[in-house]
C-alpha positions, 0 to 999 in steps of 0.5 A: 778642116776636118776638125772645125767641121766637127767641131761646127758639128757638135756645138751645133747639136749641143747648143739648142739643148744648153740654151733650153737648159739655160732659158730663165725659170719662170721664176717665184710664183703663189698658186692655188690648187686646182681640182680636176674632174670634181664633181661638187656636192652639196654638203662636200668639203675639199681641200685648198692649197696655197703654195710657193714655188721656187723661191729662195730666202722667203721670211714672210708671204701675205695672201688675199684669196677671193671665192664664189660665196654662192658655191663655197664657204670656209669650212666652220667649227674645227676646233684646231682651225684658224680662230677669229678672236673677234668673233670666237668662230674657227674656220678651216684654216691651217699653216702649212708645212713649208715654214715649218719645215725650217723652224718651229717659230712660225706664225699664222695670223688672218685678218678677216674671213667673210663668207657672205662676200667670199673673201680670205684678207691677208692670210699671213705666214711668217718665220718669227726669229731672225736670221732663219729664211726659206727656200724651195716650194712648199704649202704654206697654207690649207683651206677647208672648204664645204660646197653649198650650191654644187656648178660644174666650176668655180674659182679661187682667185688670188687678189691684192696682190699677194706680197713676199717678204725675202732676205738676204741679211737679217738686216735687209729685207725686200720685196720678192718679185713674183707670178700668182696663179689661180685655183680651179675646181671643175668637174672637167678633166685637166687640160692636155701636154700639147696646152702647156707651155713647158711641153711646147718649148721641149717639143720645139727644141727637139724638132731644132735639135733634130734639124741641126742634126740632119743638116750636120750630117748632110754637111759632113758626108758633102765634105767626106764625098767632096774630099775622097773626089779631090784625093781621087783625083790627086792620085790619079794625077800622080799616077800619070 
């Protein structure tokens, strides 16, 4: 009895932590950057990031990115941006590191930036040799954007929806299921712990945790105190 009663014990604490461990990620995701206590200024340029996370043998990934036109615009002239072969106009556009960091053939194509409608179509970031695949997070893209009417925020949504292309054979390739997660620029500061949901599940697995272990403890001193009353009392019994 005193055996299963530690047992039960144990698991009783250990459980709410494995099951927290084991709980699903939140699985693939595409996000953009998100600028805290920005102040925005006319003639300012900040930089975007558009990011992967948490996915495994990603070979290629295809982004729609749509803005306020009337507060940003991609950044124009720098020589070693993005260049527009139909119009011969560079924007602030560059590949990111996360491809790279797995082979050097890679490729970076865009089909069309438009800053009168605020629009980024089909930013496209792919390794460009078979048999070659990422995994993990990273950047897979950098926006140069300049401010031409500073607000207290603005967004950088995602649209289309973004695509990512993933392989497990050099042969077979699908699409990976994934979330996409806006940018924000905002003069306001980021948003507290209590806000997210990470923290909220942590906060309620201790507070599970914390209970299971009082009650464990509860139960045992019951079956300790119940058990020194029994051989109490059988001791008694043998000695009459």
């Amino acid at each position: 009895m005193k055996g299963k009663l530690l047992l039960l014990l144990i698991v009783a604490i250990i459980a709410p932590t494995a099951a927290y461990l084991l709980l699903p990620s939140s699985g693939p995701t595409v996000s953009i950057t998100k600028l805290y206590n920005s102040s925005l200024q006319t003639g300012q340029s900040i930089i975007v990031n558009v990011t992967v996370s948490d996915v495994s043998d990603l070979i290629s990934c295809r982004i729609n990115l749509a803005f306020n036109s009337s507060v940003l615009k991609v950044t124009t002239g720098d020589p070693n941006g993005w260049r527009d072969v139909l119009t011969g106009t560079r924007y602030g556009i560059y590949e990111g590191p996360f491809f790279k960091s797995f082979t050097n053939s890679t490729i970076l194509l865009i089909n069309n930036v438009n800053n009168n409608l605020g629009k980024i179509t089909a930013i496209y970031d792919a390794i460009f040799v078979g048999g070659i695949s990422a995994s993990g997070s990273g950047v897979v893209a950098t926006i140069n954007f300049t401010c031409v009417n500073p607000t207290t925020n603005t967004s950088i949504r995602i649209t289309g929806p973004s695509q990512g292309q993933s392989t497990l054979q050099t042969t077979t390739a699908f699409q990976i299921q994934h979330q996409d997660i806006d940018g924000l620029v905002t003069a306001d500061g980021p948003p507290g712990i209590w806000t997210e949901l990470w923290f909220q599940v942590a906060f309620s697995v201790v507070i599970v945790e914390i209970i299971v272990l009082a009650l464990g403890i509860f139960v045992t001193i019951r079956w300790w105190r119940s058990r020194a009353e029994a051989e109490g009392k059988e001791g008694a019994e043998i000695t009459l």
